[in-house]
C-alpha positions, -999 to +999 in steps of 0.1 A: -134+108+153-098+107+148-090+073+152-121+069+126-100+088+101-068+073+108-084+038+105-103+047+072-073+061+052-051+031+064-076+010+048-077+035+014-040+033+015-038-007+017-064-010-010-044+016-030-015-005-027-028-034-035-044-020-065-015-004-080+007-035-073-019-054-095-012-030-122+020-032-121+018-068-120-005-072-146+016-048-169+050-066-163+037-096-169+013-093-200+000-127-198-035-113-206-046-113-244-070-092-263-099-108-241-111-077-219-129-105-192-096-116-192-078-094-179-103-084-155-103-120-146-066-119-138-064-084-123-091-097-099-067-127-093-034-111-085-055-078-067-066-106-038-031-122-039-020-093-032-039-087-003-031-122+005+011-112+003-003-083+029-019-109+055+004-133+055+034-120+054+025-096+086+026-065+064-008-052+075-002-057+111+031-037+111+023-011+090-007-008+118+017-006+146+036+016+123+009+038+112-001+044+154+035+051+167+049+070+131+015+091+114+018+117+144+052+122+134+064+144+106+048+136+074+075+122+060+084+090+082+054+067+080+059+068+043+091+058+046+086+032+073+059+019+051+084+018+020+108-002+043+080-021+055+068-032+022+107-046+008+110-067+042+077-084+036+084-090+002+115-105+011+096-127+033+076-138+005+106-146-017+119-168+014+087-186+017+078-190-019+116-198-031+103-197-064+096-162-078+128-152-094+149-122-099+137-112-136+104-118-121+104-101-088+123-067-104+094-044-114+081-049-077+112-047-060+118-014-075+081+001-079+063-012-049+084+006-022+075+036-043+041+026-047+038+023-006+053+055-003+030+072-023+002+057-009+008+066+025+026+098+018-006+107+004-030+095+031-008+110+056-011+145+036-053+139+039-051+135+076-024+159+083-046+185+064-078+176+081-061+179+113-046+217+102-082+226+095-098+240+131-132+230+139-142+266+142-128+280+109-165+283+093-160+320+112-182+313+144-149+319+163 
């Protein structure tokens, strides 16, 4: 049940991520107009390339290794692998892309390491917490 959990708020946390980084995108770069289709249009757009900058990249399998050999740990360090994590693979997409510039790439640079944190911080709060509470602490003893 466990592994369930773990599995479940690694997913919520990616999707979190992913979300937020298309806000962030979408704010920085304030291409949309007025139009509210628009925007959704666009959000959907740079939501799924984000989740594409996850796959290929290799972000999502090593914050998976990460998340099994650093979640146990103290609450603290998968968050911060995860913010690590998250600035190699966007390297990696700067290398393979060659085109998205500095003035460009800045809002992420600084935001999305902080935006992983978060994210996993916070997942890794849920699970920590569920784990604290005992199975028999309805009073059955």
């Amino acid at each position: 049940m466990l592994m369930q959990k773990r599995i479940t708020v690694w997913c919520f946390e990616t999707a979190s991520e992913a979300l937020l980084i298309g806000v962030l995108l979408i704010v920085s770069w304030a291409s949309a107009g007025p139009d509210p289709f628009e925007l959704v249009s666009e959000f959907a757009a740079v939501f799924f390339a984000t989740l594409l900058f996850f796959c290929t990249t290799g972000y999502l399998l090593t914050t998976a290794i990460a998340d099994a050999l650093c979640r146990n740990k103290r609450i603290w360090i998968y968050p911060s692998t995860a913010s690590i994590l998250f600035s190699i693979h966007l390297q990696i997409l700067v290398l393979i892309t060659k085109g998205w510039t500095s003035p460009d790439l800045l809002p992420v640079r600084l935001a999305g390491p902080c935006i992983a944190f978060v994210c996993t911080f916070t997942g890794s709060f849920f699970l920590k917490r569920k784990a604290d509470v005992s199975p028999h602490s309805d009073g059955r003893g």
